[in-house]
N, C-alpha and C positions, 0 to 999 in steps of 0.2 A: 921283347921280341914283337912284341903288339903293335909298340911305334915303332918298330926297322920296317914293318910290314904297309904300316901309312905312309913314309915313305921312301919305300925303293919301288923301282920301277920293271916286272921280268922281262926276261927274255922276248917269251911271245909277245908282249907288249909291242916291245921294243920294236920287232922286225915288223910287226903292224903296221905301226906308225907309219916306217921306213918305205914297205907297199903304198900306201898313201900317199906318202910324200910321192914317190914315182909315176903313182896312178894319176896326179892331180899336176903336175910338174910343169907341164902346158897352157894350164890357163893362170891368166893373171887375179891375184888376189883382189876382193873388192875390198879394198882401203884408203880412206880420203888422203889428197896429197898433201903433201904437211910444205906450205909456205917458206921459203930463208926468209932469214932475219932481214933480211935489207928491203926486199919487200913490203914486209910488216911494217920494216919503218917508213917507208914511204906512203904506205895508204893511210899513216896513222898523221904522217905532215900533211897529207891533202885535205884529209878530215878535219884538222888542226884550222886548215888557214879557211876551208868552205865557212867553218866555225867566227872562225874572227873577222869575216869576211862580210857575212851577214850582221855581224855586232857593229862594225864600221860605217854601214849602210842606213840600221835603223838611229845611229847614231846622228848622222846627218842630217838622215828626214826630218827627225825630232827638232835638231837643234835649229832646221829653216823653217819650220811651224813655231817654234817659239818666237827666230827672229821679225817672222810676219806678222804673229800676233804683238809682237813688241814696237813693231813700226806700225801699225794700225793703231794703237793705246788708247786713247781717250778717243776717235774717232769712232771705234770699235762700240763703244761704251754710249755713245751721243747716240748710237740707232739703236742699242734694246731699248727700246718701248718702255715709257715710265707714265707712269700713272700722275699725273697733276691734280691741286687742286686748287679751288681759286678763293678769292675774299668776295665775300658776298653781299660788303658795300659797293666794291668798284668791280668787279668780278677778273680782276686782274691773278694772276699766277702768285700765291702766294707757299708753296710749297710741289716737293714731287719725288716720287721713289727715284733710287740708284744712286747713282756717284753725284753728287752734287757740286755746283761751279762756282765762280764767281762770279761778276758782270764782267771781266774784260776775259771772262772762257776760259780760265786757268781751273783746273780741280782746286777746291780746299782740304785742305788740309788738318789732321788735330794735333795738340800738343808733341804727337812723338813722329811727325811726318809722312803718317800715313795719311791718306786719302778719305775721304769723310764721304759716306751711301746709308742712305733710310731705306727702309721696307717699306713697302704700300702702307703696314699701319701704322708705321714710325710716322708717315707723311703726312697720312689723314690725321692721326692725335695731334700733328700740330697745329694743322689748318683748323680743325674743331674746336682749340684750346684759342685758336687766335680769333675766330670767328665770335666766340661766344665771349670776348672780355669787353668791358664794361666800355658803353658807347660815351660821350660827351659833345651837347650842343650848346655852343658859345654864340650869345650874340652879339656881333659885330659894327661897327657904326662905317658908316660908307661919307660920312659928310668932309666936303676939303679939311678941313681941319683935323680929322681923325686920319688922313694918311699920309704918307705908305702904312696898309696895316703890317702887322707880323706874323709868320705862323699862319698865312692862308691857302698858303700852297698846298701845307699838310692836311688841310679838309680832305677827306671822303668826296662828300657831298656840299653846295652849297644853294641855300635859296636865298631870292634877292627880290626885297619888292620894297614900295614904300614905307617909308617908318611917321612920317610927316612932314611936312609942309612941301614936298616933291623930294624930298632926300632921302634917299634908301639907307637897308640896312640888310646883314646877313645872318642869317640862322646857317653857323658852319657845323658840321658832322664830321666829328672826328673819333679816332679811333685808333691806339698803340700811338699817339703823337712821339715825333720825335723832336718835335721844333721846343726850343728853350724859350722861348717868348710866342705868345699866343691875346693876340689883341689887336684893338683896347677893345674891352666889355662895356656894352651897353645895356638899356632897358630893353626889357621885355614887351613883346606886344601880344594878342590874342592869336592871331594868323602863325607868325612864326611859334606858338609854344602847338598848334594843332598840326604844322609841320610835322616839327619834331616828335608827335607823340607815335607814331607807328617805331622810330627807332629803338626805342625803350631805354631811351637815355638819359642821363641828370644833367639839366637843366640849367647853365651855367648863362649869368647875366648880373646886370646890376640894377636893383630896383625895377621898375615897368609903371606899364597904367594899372588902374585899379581892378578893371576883372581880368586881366593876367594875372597878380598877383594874388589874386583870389582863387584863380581856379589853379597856380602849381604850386598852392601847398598840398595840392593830394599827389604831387609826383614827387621825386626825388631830385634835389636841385643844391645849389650854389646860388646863394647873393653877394655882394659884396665883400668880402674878408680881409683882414688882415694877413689872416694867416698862407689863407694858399692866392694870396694874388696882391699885387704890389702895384704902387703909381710910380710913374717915371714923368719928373719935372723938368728934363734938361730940354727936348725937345718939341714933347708933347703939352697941351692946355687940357685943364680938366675942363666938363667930365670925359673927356677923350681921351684920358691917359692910365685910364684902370688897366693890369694886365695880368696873365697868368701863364702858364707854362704845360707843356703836357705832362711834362712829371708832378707839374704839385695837382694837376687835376687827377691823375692817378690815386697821388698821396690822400687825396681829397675822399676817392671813391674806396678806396683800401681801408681808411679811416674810420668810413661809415658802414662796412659793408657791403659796398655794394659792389660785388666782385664780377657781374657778367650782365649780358642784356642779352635778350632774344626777336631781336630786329626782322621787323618783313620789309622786302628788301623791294628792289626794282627789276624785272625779268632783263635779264643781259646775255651778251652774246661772249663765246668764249671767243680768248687772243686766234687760237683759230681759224674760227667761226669768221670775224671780224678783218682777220688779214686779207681770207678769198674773199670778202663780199669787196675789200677795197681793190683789190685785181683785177675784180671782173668790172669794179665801177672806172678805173684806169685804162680798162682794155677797152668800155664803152666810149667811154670820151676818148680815145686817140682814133679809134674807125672812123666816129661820128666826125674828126677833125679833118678826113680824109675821106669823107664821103660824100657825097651832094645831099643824099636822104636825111633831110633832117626833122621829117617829119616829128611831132610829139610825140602823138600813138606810135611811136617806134622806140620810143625810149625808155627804159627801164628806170633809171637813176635821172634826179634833176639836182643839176649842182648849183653849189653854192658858196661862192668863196668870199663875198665881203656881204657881212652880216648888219642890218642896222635896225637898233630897237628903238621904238621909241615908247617912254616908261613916262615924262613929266616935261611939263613946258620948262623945266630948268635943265640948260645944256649938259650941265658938268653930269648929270646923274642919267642922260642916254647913254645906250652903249654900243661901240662897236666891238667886232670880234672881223678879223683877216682871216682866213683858215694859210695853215705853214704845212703845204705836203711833204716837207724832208720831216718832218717832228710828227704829222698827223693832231698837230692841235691849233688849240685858236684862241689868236692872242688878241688880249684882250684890252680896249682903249676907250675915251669918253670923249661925247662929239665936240666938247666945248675947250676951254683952256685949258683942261685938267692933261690930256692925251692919253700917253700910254697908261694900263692900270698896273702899277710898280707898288712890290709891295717886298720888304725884307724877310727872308728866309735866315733862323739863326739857330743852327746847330752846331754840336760838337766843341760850346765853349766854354773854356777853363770855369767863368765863372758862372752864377748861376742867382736865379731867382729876382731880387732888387738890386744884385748888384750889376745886371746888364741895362745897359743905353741901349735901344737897337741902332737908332740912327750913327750910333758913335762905334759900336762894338759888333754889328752883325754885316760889314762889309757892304758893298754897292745890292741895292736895288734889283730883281728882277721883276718881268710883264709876266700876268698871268697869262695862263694859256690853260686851259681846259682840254681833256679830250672830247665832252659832249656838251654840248650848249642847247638846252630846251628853251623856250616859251610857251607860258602859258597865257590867255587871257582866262580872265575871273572879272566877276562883279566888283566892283570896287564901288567905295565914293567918301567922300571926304565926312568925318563924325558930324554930326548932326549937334552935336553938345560943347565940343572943344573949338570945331571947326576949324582944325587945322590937321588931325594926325586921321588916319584913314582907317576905314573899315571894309575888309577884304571878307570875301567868303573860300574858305576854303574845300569846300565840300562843294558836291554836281559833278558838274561837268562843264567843257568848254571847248574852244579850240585851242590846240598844240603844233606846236612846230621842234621837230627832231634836226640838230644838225650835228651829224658826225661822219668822220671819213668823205669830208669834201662835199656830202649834199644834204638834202633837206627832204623829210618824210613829214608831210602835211597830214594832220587827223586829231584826235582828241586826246584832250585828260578825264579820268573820270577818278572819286574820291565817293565813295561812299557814306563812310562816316568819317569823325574825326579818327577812330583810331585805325583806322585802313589807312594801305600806302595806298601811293597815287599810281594808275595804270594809263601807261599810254597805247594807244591805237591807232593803225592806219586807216585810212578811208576806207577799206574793205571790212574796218571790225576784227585784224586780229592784232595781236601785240605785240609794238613794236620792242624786239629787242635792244637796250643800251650799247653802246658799244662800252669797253673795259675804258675804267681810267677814271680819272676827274669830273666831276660834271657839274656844268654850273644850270640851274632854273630859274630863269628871271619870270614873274608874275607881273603882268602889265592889264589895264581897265581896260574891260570889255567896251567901252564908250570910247574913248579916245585915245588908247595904248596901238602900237599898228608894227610891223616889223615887213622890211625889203630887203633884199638878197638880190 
């Protein structure tokens, strides 16, 4: 009975209710409208396609930002800012962060075809590694007989003064050679080993005079060898036919230990640095070609396109130099029968060491062409003992002449001691920046040496 009582519902109840319902009969109940189904379907398609609507949209955006950055590619890539660093013989570009190119502008590439980029200290370790490996100075005989040389192209650096009787010779500075023949090697003199001694290089020649070879047994050096340097009899006359190679001078310095050098260098200008100075020396001279005012004191730059030294009363060993505005260098010839200065560049061949001929196996001849052509005058005069091979001072100072990028910065060298580099300066006393690249220094007698432009 307990539960019939939970639930039935009585009487009075009942009629209650029924009063209510009566008493309330008029006003409408507050309860939300309830939607059809067709409706529902419909707000639920509109919500459906607003939905896919917007996925369609950011679809597109996406995919024309990709296709932009995809047709921008490497161009994209050439303007973030990379970090360079240069060789600090020639102060030329020798590495640099990001996606790295080739010479004719195509990305490289590694073994699985992906695109090849350094870090800034991917870039520096390599410039550091390549800056600090083991330098090599060869010296070179400049007399007819001894050319075309080989492997002079590949110099760094080169210096050129008399060796004896008006016939020069070159103390070349090299560095990671690539050239397969390097020659021919000559003797050693006192001036070219004081050269070379700020580079902190070994010392590569064949015999010399007596206090040269006195005083580079306290360096690290090469004389004549069998092993890392060979004679070639097809073309060449000894002693003009000793030669060597950048790999066996390598082999040579690997052998001995001697795995790095720590060279003071020459203050240079970066590639840069050196493009705007030629711009503005290009934009001077085309005014000035167009202008009445040609006063001096208005001119900034003095040019200078046909260079002429004079180093010895024997024609073949003066030099000229053209300067070639399309290339920015300067090519290099001799005032007498000799002409252009043609010398054989030989890389990249099969074979190797003694078994190369240059003149048979390293193809046609090019002229050199320098990017920086200096002179110096220095004391000079002919030995007082042999009286024929000359005694140069290489220390003081003197007058200089700077030619690069078409003109000529008139001012001094000065030299310290012997193990100091040499510092050039403008007539104002500050220093002159190199420009990048090759550089040749011809040393001529302060008595009778002269150079016109």
């Amino acid at each position: 009975m307990e539960d019939n009582q939970e639930i039935s519902i009585s009487e009075e109840e009942l009629n209650g209710n029924e009063r209510n319902k009566m008493k309330h009969k008029d006003k409408k109940p507050k309860t939300k409208k309830k939607l059809s189904k067709k409706k529902k379907i419909l707000i639920c398609l509109i919500i459906l396609l607003v939905i896919a609507g917007g996925a369609v949209a950011v679809f597109f955006i996406t995919r024309n930002q990709s296709e932009q950055s995809s047709e921008s590619g490497s161009s994209e890539s050439v303007k973030v800012p990379s970090k360079k660093f240069y060789d600090n013989l020639t102060g030329e570009v020798i590495s640099y962060s990001g996606i790295q190119y080739n010479a004719d502008g195509t990305e490289k590439l590694n073994e699985n075809g992906e695109r090849i980029s350094y870090t800034e200290m991917q870039a520096q370790q390599f410039a550091d590694n390549n800056n600090s490996k083991r330098i090599s100075c060869v010296q070179i005989p400049n007399g007819t007989d001894a050319r075309p040389q080989v492997g002079l192209t590949d110099a760094k650096i080169v210096f050129e003064a008399i060796a004896e009787a008006g016939i020069t010779r070159f103390a070349a500075i090299y560095r990671n050679a690539k050239a397969d023949v390097i020659g021919p090697v000559r003797s050693l003199r006192m001036y070219y080993l004081e050269w070379d001694d700020p580079f902190d290089c070994t010392i590569v020649h064949a015999g010399g005079e007596a206090n040269a070879l006195k005083r580079v047994e306290s360096y690290k050096h090469l004389s004549e060898s069998k092993t890392y340097m060979w004679r070639d009899y097809s073309a060449y006359r000894a002693p003009n036919n000793l030669f060597t190679s950048g790999e066996l001078l390598d082999k040579f310095n690997s052998d001995k230990g001697y795995n790095s050098s720590n060279p003071k260098v020459f203050s240079r200008m970066t590639p840069e640095e050196s493009d705007n100075e030629l711009k503005e020396i290009r934009k001077e001279s085309s005014s000035k070609e167009s202008s009445e005012q040609t006063a001096e004191t208005e001119k900034k730059y003095t040019a200078a396109n046909d260079i002429y030294i004079h180093v010895t009363t024997a024609a073949n060993y003066n030099v000229k130099y053209n300067y070639d505005p399309n290339t920015n260098t300067y090519l290099r010839s001799y005032e007498g029968n000799s002409g252009k200065h043609m010398v054989y560049n030989c890389k990249g061949l099969a074979n190797s060491g003694a078994n190369i001929k240059p003149q048979k196996d390293c193809g046609e001849a090019v002229q050199v062409a320098p990017k920086v052509v200096v002179v110096m005058k220095v004391n000079e005069q002919v030995n007082q003992i042999n009286h024929y091979r000359e005694d140069l001072a290489t220390t003081g100072s003197g007058e200089a002449y700077v030619f690069q990028n078409g003109i000529v910065i008139k001012g001094t060298w000065e030299k310290d001691k012997v193990s100091s580099q040499i510092v050039f300066k403008d007539q104002k006393g500050e220093v002159i920046k190199l420009a990048p690249g090759q550089t040749f220094i011809t040393s001529i007698a302060k008595s009778y040496g002269y150079v016109k432009y």
